[in-house]
C-alpha positions in Angstrom: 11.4 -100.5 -106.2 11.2 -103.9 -104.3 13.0 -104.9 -101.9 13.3 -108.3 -99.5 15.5 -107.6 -96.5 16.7 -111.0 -94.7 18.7 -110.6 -91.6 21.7 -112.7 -91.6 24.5 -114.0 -89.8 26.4 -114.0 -93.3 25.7 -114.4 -97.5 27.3 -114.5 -100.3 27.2 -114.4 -103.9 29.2 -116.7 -106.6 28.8 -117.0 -110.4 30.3 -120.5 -111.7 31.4 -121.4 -109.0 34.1 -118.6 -107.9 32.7 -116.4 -104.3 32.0 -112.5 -105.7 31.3 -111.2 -102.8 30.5 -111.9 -99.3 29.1 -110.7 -96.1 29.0 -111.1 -92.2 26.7 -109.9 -89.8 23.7 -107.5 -91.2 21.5 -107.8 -94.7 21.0 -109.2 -97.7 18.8 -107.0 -99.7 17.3 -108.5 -102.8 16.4 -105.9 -104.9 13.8 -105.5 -108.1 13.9 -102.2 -109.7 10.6 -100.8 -111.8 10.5 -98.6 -114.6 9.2 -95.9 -113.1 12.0 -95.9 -110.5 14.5 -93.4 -109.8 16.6 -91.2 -107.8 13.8 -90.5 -105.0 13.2 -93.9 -104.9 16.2 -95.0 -104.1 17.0 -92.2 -101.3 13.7 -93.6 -99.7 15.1 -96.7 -100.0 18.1 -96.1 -98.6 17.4 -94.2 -95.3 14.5 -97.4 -94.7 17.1 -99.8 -94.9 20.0 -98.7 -92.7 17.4 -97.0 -90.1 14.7 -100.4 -89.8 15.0 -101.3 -86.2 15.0 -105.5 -87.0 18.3 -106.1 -84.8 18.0 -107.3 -81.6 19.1 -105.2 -78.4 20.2 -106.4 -75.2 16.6 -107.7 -74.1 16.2 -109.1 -77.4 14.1 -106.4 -78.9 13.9 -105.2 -82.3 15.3 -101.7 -81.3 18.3 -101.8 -83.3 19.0 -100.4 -86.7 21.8 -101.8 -89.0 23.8 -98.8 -88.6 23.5 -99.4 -84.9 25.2 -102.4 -84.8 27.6 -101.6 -87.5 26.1 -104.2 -89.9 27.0 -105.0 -93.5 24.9 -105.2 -96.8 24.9 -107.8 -99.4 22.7 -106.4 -102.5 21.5 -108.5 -105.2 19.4 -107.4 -108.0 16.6 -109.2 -108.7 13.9 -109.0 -111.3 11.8 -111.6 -110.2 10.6 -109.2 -108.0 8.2 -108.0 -110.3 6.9 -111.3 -111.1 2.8 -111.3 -112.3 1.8 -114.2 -111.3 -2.2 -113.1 -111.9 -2.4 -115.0 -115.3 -1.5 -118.4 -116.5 1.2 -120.4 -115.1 4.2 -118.6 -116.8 5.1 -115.1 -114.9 5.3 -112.1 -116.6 7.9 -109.4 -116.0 6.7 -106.3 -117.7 6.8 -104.2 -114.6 10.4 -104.9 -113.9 13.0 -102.2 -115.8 15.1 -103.2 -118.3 18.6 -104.0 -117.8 20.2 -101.0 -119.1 17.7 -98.8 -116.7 17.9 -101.3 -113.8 21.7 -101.5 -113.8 22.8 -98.4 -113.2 19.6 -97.7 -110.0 21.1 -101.2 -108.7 25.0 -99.2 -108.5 23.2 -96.1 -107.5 21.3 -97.8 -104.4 25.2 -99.8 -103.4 26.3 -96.5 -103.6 23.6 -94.4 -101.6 24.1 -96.9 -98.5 27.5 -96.3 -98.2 26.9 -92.8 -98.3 24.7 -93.4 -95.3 27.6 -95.0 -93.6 27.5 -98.2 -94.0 30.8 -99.5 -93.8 30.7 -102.4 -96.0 28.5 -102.9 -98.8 29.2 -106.1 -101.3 27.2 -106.8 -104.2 26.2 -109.5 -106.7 26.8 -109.7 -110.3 24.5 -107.7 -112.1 22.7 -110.1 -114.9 24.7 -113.1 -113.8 23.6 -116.2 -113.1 24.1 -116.1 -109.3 24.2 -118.4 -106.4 23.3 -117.2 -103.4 24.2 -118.4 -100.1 23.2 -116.9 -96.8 22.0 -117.9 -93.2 18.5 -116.2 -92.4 19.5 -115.1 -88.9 16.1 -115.0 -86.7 14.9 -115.9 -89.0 13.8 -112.1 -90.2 12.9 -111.1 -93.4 10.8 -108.1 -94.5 9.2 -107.1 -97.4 9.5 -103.4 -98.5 7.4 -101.6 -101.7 8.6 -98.0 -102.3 4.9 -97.6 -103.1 3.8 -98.5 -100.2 6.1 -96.3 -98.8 5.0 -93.3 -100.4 1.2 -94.1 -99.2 -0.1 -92.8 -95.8 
């Protein structure tokens, strides 16, 4: 599982034109989801996400955690995480699950972070042509590999 976390001041998602979903204050998680992947991955996943200390405190520290500040989560699903870029100039996208696997992990991971309390968690259309709109607050964005995770 891949993730890229972008603090922001607020996102949202539309598909032809109409707003899906939207967001204030916290993170928009753009999320790729392997074949291997499952439910250990995404508990990892989870508990990283709401407990990362990337919000500023009072001294304008990273010391605070989305849960913390009471943030909110935008997640997107997005294969072209997985992109292989080693060979030619078209990317390959064999690592990436297949929609009817990816699907359901993408539901399961919404669902896990609001079982970790967050408040309000929005999310795009899964297989939809999306636009996404957000405002990269910091501007912080982090990069998170839940094999690199499981690594020490």
């Amino acid at each position: 599982m891949r993730v890229l976390l972008q603090r922001v001041r607020h996102a949202s998602v539309s598909v032809t034109g109409e707003e899906v979903s939207r967001i204030e204050d916290g993170l928009l998680v753009l999320l790729g989801v392997a074949d291997s992947d499952g439910d250990e991955e995404i508990a990892k996943m989870a508990q990283k996400i709401v407990n990362l200390r990337i919000f500023n405190d009072e001294d304008g520290k990273f010391n605070r955690s989305l849960l913390d500040m009471g943030g909110q989560i935008l997640v997107v699903s997005q294969f072209t995480l997985y992109a292989d870029t080693r060979r030619g100039r078209r990317p390959s996208f064999t690592d990436a699950a297949r929609p009817e696997k990816a699907e359901p992990l993408v539901e399961r991971l919404a669902e896990r972070l609001r079982n970790e309390g967050v408040k309000c968690v929005e999310t795009g259309v899964f297989g939809a042509n999306m636009d996404v709109t957000l405002c990269n607050q910091g501007p912080v964005t982090i990069w998170i590999d839940s094999e690199q995770m499981s690594r020490k």
